[in-house]
Backbone and ligand atoms as CSV (ligand in chain L), in Angstrom:
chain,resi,resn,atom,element,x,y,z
A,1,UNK,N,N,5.215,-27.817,-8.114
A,1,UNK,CA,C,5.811,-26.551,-7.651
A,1,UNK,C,C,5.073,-25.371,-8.270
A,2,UNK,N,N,4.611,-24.592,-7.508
A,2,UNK,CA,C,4.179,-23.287,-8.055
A,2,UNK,C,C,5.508,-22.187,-8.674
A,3,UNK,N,N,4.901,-21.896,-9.677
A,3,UNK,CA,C,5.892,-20.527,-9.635
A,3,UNK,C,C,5.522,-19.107,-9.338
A,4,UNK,N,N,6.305,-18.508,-8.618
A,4,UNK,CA,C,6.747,-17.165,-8.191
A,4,UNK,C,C,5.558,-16.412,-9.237
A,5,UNK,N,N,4.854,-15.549,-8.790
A,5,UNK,CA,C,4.175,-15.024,-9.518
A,5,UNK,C,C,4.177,-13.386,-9.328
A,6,UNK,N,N,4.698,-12.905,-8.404
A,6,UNK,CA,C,5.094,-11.539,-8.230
A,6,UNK,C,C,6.775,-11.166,-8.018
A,7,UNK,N,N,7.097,-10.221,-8.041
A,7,UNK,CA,C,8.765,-9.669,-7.803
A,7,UNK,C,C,8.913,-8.526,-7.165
A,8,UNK,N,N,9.383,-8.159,-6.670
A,8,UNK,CA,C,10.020,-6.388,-6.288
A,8,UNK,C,C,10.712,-6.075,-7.325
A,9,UNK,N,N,10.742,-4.545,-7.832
A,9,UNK,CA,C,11.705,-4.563,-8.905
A,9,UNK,C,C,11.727,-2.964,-8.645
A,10,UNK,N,N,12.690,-2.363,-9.456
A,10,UNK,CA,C,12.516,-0.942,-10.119
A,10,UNK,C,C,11.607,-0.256,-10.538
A,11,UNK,N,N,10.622,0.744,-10.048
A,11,UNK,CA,C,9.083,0.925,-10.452
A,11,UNK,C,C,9.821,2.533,-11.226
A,12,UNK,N,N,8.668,2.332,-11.701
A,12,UNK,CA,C,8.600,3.830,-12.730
A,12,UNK,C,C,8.208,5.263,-11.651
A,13,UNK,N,N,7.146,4.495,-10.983
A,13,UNK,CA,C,6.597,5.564,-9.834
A,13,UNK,C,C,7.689,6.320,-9.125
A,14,UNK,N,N,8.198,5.091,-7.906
A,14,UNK,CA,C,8.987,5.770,-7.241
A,14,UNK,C,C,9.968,4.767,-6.322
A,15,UNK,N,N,11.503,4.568,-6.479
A,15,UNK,CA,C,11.911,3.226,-5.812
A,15,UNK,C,C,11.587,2.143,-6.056
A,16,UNK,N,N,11.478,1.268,-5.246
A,16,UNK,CA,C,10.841,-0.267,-5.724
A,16,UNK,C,C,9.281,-0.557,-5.657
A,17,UNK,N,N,9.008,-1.524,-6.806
A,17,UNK,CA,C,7.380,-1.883,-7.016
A,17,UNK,C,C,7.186,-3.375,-6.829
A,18,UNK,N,N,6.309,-3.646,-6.833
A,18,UNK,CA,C,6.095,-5.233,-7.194
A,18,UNK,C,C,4.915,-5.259,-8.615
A,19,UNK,N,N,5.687,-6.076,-8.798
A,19,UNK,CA,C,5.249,-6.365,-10.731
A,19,UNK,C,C,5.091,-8.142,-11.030
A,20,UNK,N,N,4.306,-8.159,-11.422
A,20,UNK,CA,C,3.583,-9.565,-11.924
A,20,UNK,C,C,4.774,-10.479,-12.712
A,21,UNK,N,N,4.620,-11.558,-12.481
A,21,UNK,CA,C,5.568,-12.076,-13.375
A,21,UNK,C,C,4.652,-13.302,-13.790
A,22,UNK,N,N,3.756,-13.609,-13.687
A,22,UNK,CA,C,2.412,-14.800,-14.242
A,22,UNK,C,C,1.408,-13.851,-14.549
A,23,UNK,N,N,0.643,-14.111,-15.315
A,23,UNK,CA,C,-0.906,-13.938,-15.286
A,23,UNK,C,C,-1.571,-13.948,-13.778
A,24,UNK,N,N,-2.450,-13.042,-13.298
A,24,UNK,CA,C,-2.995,-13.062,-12.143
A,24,UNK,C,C,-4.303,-12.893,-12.143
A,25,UNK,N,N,-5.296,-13.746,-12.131
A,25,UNK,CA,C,-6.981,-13.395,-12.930
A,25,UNK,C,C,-7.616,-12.589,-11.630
A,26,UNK,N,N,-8.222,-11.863,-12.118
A,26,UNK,CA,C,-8.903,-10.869,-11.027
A,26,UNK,C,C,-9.804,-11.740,-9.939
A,27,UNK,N,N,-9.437,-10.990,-7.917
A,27,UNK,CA,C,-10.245,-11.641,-7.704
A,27,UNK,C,C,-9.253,-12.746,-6.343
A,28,UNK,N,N,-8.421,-13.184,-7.654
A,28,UNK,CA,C,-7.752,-13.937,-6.729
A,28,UNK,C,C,-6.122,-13.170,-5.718
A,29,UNK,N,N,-6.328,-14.243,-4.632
A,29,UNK,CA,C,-5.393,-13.601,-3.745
A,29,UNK,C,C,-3.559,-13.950,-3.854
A,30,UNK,N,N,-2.837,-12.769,-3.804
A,30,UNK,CA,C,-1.768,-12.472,-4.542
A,30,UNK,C,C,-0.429,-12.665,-3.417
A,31,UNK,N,N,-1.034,-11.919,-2.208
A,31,UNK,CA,C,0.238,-11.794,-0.785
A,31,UNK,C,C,-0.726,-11.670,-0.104
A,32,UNK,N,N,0.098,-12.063,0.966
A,32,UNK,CA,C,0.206,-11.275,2.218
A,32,UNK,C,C,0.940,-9.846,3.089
A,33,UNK,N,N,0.084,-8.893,3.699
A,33,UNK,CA,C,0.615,-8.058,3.981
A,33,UNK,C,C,1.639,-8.031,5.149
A,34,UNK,N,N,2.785,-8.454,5.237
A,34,UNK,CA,C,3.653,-8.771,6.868
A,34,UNK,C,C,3.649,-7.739,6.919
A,35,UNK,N,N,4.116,-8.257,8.500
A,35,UNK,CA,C,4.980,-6.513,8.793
A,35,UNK,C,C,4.505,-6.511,10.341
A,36,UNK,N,N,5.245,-5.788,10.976
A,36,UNK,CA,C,4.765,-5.713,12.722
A,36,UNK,C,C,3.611,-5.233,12.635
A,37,UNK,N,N,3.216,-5.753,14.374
A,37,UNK,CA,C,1.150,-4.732,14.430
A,37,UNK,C,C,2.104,-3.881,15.399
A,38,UNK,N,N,1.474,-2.742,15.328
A,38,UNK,CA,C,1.774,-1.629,15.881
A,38,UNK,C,C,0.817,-0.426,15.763
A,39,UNK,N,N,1.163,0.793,16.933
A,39,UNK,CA,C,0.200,1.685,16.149
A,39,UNK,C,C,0.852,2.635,15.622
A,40,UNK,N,N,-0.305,3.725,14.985
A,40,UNK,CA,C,-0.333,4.422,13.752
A,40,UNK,C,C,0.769,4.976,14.649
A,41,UNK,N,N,0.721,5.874,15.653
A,41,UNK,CA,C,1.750,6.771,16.051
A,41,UNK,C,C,3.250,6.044,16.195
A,42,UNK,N,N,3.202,4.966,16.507
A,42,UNK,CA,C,4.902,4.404,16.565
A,42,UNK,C,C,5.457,4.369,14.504
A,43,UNK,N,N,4.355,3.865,13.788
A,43,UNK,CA,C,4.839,3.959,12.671
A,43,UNK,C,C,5.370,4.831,12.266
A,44,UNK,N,N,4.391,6.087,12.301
A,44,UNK,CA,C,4.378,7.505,11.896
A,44,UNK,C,C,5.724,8.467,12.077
A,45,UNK,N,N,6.083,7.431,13.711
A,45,UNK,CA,C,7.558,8.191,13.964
A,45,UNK,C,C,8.581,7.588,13.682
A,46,UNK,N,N,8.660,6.203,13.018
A,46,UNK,CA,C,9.781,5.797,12.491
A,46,UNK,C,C,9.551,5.973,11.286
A,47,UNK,N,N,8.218,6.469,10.027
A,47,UNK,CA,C,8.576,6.742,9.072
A,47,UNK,C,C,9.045,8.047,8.461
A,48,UNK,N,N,9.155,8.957,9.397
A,48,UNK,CA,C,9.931,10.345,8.974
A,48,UNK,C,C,11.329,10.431,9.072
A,49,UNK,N,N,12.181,8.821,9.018
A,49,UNK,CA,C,13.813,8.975,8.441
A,49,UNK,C,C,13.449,8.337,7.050
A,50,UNK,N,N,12.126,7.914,6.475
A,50,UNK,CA,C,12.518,7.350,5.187
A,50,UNK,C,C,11.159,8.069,4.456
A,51,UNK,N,N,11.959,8.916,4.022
A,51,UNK,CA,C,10.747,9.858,3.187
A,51,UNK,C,C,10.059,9.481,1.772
A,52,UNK,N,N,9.229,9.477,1.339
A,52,UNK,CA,C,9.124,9.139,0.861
A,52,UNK,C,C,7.945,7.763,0.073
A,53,UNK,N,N,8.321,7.055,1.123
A,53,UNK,CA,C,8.016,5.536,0.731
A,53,UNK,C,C,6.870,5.584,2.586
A,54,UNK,N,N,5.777,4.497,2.101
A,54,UNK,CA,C,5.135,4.231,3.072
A,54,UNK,C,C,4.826,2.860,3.177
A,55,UNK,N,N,5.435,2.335,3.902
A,55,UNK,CA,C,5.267,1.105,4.775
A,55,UNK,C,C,4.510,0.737,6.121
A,56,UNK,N,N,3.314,1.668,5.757
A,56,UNK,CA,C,2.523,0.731,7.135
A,56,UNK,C,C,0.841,0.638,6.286
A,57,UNK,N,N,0.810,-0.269,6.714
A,57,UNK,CA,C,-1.127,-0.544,6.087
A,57,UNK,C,C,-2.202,-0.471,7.346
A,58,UNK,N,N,-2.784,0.347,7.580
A,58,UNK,CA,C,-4.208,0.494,8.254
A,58,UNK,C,C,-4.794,-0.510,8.264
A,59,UNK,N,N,-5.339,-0.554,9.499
A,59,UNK,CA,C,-6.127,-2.038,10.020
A,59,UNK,C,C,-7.476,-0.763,10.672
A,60,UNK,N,N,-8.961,-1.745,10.994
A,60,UNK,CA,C,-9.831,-0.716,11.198
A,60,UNK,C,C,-9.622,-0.454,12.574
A,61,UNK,N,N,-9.244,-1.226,12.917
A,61,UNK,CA,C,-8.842,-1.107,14.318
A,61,UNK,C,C,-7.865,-0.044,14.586
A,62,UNK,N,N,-7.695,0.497,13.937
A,62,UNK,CA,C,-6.812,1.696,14.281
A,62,UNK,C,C,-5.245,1.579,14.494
A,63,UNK,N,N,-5.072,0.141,14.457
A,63,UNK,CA,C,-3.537,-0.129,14.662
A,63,UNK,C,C,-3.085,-0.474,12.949
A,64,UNK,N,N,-2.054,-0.529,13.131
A,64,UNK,CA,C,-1.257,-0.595,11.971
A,64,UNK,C,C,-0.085,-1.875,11.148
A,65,UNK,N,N,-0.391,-2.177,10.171
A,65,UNK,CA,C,0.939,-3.416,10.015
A,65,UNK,C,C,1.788,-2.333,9.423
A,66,UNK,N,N,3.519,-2.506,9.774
A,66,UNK,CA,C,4.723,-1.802,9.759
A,66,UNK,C,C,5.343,-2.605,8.646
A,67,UNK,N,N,5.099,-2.983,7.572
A,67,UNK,CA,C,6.191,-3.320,6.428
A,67,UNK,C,C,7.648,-3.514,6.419
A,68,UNK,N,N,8.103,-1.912,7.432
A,68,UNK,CA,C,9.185,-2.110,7.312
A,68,UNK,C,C,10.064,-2.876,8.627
A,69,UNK,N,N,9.246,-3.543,8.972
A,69,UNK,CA,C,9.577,-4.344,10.544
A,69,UNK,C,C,9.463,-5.479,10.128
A,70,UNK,N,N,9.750,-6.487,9.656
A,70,UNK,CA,C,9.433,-7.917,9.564
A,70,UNK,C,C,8.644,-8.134,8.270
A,71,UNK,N,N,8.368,-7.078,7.088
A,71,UNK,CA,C,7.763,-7.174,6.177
A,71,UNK,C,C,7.953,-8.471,5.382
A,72,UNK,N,N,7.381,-8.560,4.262
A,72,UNK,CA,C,7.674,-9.366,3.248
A,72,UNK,C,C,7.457,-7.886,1.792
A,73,UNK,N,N,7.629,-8.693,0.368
A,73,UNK,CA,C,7.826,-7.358,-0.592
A,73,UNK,C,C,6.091,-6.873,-1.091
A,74,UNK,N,N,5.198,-7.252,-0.170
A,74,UNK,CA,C,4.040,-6.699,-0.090
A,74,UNK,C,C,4.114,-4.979,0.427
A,75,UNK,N,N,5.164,-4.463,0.409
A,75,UNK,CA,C,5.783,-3.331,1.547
A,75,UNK,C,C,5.912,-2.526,0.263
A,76,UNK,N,N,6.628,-2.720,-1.532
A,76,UNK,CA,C,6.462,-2.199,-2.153
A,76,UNK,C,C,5.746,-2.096,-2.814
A,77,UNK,N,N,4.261,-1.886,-2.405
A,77,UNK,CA,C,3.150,-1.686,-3.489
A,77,UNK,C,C,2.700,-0.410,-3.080
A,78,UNK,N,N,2.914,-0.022,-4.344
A,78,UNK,CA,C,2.418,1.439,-4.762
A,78,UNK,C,C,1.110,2.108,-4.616
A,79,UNK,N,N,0.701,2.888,-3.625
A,79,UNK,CA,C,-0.540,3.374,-4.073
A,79,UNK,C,C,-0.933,3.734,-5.299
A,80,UNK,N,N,-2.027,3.741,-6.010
A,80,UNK,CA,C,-3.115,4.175,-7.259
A,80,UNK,C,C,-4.742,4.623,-6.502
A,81,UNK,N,N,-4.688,5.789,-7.489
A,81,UNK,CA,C,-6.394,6.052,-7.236
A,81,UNK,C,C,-6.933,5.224,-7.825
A,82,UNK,N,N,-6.431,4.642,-9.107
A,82,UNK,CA,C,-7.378,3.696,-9.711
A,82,UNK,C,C,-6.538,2.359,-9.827
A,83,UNK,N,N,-6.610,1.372,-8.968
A,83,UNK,CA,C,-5.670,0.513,-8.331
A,83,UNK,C,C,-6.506,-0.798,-9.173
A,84,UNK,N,N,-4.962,-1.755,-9.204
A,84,UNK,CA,C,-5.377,-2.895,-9.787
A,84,UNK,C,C,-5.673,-4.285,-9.310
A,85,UNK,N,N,-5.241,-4.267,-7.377
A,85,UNK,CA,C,-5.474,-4.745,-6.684
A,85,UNK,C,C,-6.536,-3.986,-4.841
A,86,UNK,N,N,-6.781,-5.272,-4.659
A,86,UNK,CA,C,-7.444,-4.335,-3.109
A,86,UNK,C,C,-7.071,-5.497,-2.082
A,87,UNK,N,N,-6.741,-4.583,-1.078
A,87,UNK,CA,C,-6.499,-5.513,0.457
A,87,UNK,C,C,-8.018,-5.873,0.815
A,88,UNK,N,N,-7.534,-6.875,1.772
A,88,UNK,CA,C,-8.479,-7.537,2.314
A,88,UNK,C,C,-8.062,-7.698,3.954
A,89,UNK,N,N,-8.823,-7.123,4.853
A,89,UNK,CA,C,-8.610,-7.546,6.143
A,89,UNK,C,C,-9.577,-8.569,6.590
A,90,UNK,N,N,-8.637,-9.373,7.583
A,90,UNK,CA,C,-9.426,-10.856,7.964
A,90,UNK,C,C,-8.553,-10.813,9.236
A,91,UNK,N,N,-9.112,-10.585,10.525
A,91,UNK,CA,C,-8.816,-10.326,11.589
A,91,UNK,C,C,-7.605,-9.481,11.837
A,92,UNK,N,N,-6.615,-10.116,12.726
A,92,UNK,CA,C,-5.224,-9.137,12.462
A,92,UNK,C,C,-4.383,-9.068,11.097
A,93,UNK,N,N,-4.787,-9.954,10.221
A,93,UNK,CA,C,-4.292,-10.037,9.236
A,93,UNK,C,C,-4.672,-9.286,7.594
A,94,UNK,N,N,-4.048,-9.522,6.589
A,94,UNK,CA,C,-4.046,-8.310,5.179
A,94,UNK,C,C,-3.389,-9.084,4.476
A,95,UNK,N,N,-4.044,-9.197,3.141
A,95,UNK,CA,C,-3.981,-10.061,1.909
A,95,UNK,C,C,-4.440,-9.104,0.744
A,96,UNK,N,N,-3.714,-8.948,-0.202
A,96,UNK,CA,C,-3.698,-8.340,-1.207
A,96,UNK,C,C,-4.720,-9.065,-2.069
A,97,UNK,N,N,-5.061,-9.034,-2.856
A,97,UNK,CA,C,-5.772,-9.715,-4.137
A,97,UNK,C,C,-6.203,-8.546,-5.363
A,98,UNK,N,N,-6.423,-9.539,-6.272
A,98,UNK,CA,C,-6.415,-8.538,-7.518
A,98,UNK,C,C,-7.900,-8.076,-7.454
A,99,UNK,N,N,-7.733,-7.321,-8.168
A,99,UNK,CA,C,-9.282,-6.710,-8.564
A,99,UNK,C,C,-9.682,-6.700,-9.958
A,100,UNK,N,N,-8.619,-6.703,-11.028
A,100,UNK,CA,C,-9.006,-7.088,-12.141
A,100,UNK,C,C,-7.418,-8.320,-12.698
A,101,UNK,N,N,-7.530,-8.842,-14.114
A,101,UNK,CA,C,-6.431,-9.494,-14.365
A,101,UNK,C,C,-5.351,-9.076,-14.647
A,102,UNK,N,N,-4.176,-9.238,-14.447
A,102,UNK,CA,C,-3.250,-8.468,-14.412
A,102,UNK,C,C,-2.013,-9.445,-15.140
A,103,UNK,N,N,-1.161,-8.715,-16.219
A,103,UNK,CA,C,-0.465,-9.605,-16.977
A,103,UNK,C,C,1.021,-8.948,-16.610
A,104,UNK,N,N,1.385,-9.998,-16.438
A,104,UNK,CA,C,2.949,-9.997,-16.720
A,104,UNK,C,C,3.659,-9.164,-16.919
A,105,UNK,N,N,4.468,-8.348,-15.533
A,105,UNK,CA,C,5.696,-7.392,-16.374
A,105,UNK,C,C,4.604,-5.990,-15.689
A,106,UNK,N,N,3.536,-6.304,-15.463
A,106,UNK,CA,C,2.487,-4.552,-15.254
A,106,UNK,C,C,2.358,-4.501,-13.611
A,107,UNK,N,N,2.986,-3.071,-13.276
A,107,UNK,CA,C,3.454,-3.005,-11.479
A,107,UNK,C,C,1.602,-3.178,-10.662
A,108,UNK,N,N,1.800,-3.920,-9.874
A,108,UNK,CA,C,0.214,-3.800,-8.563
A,108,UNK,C,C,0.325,-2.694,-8.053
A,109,UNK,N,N,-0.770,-2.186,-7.993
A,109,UNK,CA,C,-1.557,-1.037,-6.738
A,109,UNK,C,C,-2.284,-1.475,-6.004
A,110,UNK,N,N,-2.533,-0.825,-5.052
A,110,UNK,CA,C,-3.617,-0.750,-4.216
A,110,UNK,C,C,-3.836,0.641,-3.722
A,111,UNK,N,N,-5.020,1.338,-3.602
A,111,UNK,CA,C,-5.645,2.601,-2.662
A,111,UNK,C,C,-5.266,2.202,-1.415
A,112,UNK,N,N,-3.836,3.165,-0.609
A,112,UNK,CA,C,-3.822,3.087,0.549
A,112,UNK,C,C,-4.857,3.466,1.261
A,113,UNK,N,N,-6.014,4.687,0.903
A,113,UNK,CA,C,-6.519,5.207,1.883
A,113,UNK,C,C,-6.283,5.291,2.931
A,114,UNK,N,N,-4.984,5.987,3.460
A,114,UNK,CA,C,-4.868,5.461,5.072
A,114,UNK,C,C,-5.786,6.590,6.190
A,115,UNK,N,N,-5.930,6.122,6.872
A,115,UNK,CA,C,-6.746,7.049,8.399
A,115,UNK,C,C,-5.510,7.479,9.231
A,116,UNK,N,N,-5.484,8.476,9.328
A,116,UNK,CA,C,-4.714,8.848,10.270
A,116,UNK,C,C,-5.690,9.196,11.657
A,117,UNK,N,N,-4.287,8.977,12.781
A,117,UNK,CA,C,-4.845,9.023,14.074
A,117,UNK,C,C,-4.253,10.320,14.399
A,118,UNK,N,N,-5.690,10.993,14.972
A,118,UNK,CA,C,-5.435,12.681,15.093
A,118,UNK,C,C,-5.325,13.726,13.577
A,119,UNK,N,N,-4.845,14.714,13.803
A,119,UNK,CA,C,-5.011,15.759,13.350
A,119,UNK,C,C,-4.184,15.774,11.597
A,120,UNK,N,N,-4.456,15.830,10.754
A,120,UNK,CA,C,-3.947,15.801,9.280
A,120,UNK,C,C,-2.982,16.987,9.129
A,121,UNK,N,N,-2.040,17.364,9.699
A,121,UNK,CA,C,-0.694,18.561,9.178
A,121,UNK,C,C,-0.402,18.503,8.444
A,122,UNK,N,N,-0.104,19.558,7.432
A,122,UNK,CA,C,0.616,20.013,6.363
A,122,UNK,C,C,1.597,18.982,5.785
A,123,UNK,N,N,2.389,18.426,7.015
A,123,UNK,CA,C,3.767,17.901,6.877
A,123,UNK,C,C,3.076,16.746,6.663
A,124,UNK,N,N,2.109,15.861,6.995
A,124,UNK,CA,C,1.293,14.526,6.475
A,124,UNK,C,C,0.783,14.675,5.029
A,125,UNK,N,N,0.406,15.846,4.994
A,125,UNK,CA,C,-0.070,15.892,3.415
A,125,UNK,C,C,0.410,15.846,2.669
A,126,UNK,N,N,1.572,16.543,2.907
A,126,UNK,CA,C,2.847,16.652,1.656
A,126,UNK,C,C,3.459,14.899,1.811
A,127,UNK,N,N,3.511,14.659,2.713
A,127,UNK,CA,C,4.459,13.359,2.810
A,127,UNK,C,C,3.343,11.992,2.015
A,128,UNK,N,N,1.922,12.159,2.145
A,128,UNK,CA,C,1.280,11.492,1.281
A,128,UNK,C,C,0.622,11.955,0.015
A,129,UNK,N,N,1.339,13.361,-0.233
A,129,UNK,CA,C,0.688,13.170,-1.215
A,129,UNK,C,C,0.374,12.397,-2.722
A,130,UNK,N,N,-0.451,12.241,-3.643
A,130,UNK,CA,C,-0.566,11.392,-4.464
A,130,UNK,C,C,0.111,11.972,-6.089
A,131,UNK,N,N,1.214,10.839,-7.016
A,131,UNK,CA,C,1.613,11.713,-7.748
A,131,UNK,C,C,1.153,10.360,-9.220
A,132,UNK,N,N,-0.396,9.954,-8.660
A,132,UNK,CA,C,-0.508,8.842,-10.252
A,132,UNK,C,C,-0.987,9.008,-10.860
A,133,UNK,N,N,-1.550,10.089,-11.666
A,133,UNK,CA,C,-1.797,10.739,-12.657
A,133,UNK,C,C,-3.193,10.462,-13.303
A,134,UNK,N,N,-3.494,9.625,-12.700
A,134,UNK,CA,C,-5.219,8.660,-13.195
A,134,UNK,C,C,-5.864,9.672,-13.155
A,135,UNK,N,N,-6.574,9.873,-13.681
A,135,UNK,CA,C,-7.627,11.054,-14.549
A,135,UNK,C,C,-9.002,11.077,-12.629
A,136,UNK,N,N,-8.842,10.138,-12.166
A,136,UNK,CA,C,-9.190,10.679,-11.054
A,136,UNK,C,C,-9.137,10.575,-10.033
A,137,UNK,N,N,-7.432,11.535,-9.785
A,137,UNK,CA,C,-6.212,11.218,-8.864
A,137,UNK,C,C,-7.251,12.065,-7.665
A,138,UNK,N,N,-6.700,11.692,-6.353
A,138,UNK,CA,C,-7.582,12.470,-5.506
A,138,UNK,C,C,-6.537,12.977,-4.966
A,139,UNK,N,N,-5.053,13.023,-5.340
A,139,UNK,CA,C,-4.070,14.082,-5.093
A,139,UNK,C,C,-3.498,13.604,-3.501
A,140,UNK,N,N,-3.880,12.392,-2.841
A,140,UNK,CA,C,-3.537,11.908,-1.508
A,140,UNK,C,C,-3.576,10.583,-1.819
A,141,UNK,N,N,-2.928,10.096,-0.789
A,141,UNK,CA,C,-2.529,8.378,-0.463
A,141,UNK,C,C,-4.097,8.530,0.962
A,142,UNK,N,N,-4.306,9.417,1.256
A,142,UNK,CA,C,-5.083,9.556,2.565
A,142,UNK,C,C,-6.532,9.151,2.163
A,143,UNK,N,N,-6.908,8.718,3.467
A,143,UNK,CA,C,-8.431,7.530,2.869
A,143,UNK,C,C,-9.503,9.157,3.200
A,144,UNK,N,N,-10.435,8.932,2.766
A,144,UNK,CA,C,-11.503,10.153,2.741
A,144,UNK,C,C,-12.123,10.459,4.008
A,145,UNK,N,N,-12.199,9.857,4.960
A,145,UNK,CA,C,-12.403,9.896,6.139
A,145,UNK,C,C,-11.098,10.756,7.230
A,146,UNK,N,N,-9.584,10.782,6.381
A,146,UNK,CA,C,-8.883,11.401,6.951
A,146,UNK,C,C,-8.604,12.784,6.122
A,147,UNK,N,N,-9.618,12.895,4.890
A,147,UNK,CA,C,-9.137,14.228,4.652
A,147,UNK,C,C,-9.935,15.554,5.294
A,148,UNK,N,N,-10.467,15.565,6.111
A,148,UNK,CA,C,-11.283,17.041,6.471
A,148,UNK,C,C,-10.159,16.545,8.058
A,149,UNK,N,N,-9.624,17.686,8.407
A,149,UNK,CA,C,-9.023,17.360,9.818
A,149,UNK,C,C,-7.914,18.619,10.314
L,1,ZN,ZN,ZN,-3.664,9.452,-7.391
């Protein structure tokens, strides 16, 4: 039997996190990202009743997995500019994995970078903006390709 090696819990950031509960050696793969495929615009409009929190992950394809549709607790991971995990896309699908080792009890990140489809408003910026303090916060959850817009 394997044991459980991640949790959802109470994050310091903001609402719920997922936090290690094994040793996780960098590298290796941690979750899976569920969640409906959909696109950016259907997400976008069901995530302005839950402020706050972002539950959809960018695919390059321009469509989107929805977390909060069929997710699993891959849905509470926190963006970081300087993140301790990175997704991995492999066709329609998204798998978390670490990027360095990660011990027990210490919450996962990942750089959402997300792309938005169309035009970057005020009201997107504020709603992503970035509050993790890493010495080199880029002040957005938004991937660099969506910040001039
Ligand atoms: Zn940041």
């Amino acid at each position: 039997m394997r044991l459980r090696r991640i949790t959802a819990g109470r994050s310091p950031v903001h609402g719920m996190g997922l936090f290690a509960l094994q040793p996780i050696a960098g590298g290796e793969r941690v979750i899976e990202y569920k969640g409906e495929l959909t696109s950016w615009r259907r997400a976008a409009a069901r995530q302005r009743s839950e402020v706050g929190h972002t539950f959809v992950f960018g695919l390059s394809d321009g469509r989107v997995i929805d977390g909060s549709r069929g997710g699993n607790s891959a849905r509470f991971l926190h963006h970081a500019c300087s993140p301790n995990c990175e997704a991995i896309e492999t066709g329609e699908r998204v798998f978390i994995h670490a990027l360095t080792a990660i011990a027990p009890g210490q919450e996962l990140f990942i750089d959402y970078g997300l792309s938005v489809d169309g035009a970057v408003t005020d009201e997107l910026r504020t709603q992503y903006t970035c509050h993790c303090r890493a010495s080199g916060c880029r002040r957005t959850m938004l991937g660099s390709n969506a910040a001039s817009g």
